[in-house]
BAMAR-474635 format. One record per residue (C-alpha): x, y, z; residue in one letter. Coordinates in steps of 0.25 Angstrom, whole numbers, plus 5000, padded with zeros to 4 digits. Example, Ala and Ser with C-alpha at 12.3 -4.5 7.8 and 13.67 -1.06 7.14 Angstrom:
residues 2
504949825031a;505549965029s;
END
This chain:
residues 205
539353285181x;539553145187x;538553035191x;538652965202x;537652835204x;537552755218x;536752625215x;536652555229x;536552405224x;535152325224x;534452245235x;535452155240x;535351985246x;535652035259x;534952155259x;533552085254x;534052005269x;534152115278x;535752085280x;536852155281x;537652165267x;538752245268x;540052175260x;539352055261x;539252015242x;537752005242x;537052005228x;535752075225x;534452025227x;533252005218x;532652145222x;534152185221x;534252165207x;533052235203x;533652335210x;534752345200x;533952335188x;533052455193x;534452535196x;534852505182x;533652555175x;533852695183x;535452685178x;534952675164x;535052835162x;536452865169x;537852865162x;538652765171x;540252775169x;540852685180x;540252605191x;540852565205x;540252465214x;540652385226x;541052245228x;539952195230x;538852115222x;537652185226x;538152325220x;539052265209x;537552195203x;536752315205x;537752375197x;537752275184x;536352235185x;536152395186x;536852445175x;536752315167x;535152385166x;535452525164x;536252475152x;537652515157x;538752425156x;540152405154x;540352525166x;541852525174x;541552475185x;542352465200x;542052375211x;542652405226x;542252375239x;542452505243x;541052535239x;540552395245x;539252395255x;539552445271x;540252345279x;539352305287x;540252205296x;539752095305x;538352145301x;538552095287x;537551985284x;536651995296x;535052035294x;534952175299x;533652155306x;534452045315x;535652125318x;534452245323x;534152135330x;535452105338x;535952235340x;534852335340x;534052405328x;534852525334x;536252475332x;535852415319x;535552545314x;536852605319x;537652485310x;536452515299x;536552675295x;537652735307x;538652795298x;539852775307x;539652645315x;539852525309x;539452375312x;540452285317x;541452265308x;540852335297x;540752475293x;539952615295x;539452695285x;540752785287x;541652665284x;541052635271x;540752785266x;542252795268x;542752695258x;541752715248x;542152865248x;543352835246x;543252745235x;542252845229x;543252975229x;544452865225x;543752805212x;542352835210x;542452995210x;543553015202x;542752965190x;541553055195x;542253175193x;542653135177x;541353145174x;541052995176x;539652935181x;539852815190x;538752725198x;539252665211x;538352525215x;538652495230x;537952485243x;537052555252x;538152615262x;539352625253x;538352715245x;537752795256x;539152825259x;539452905245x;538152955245x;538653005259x;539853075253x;539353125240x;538153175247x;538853235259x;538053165269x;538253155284x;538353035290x;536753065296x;536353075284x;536952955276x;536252895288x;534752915279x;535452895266x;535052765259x;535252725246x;534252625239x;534552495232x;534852505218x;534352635215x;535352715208x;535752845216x;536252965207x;537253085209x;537453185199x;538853245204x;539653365203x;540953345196x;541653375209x;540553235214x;539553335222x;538253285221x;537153365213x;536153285213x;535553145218x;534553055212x;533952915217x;533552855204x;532352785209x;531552855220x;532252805233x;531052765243x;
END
């Protein structure tokens, strides 16, 4: 049976500021990268066969510093955007607090957690879930189902998304779904990719 690991990447520059990331390439932060190291050391008893990550520097170093730890290297490895952060739009390097500010604590939330209204000139929840599944079913699945185990290090939404279809969630309730920095999520699945269990590897708060 396959193994499936979602590693959301370690406290980022921007998100120690409060602001809006999105596509915007930020690297980790101090806290960031102790993150990472901490995520390696729970890796250290899985058997990793392949690793996809996004773009993006933030998930890319979470990775390396990550396995780098768990004493894994020299894993195939895919980069694609398709698994990049939401697109947050014009929101993209502003402070949240001041955006709540301008437009209302209300419609912040909306743009925030809503799963089907996007910011302007950005995308929803929906947008991104349909990229990342699709890049999922096209080229991460097909090695789950030989048998293979694979770790995924992206971003907060693009991750709440597969939870979302691997889990069979409805949009309320990917609504309360959050995934923690850097600490490894683990699906043990069926060998047609049903999920038989999920296991945080650190205690989620």
């Amino acid at each position: 049976m396959p193994t499936l690991i979602l590693l959301r990447h370690g406290q980022s520059l921007w998100n120690l500021e409060n602001r809006f990331t999105g596509w915007v390439d930020q690297d980790l932060s101090e806290q960031g990268v102790q993150e990472a190291h901490r995520a390696g050391t729970l890796l250290k008893p899985y058997h990793i066969d392949y690793l996809f990550t996004s773009v993006l520097t933030r998930a890319m170093r979470t990775a390396e510093i990550a396995l780098t730890d768990a004493g894994k290297t020299n894993i195939p490895t895919t980069r694609h955007e398709a698994l990049n952060e939401r697109h947050y739009g014009d929101l993209q390097g502003l402070n949240k607090d001041d955006v709540g500010r301008e437009y209302g604590l209300e419609q912040l939330k909306i743009w925030r957690r809503s799963y089907d209204v996007p910011p302007p000139n950005g995308e929803s929840l929906e947008m991104t879930q349909i990229r990342v599944v699709k890049y999922f079913e096209e080229e991460i699945a097909p090695k789950l189902r030989e048998g293979k185990n694979v770790l995924i290090a992206a971003h907060g939404n693009s991750l709440r998304s597969l939870a979302m279809h691997l889990e069979h969630l409805t949009k309320e309730q990917v609504l309360e779904l959050n995934i923690p920095t850097a600490n490894p999520l683990v699906y043990e699945l069926s060998d047609n990719l049903e999920v038989l269990s999920k296991q945080y590897l650190a205690p989620v708060e």
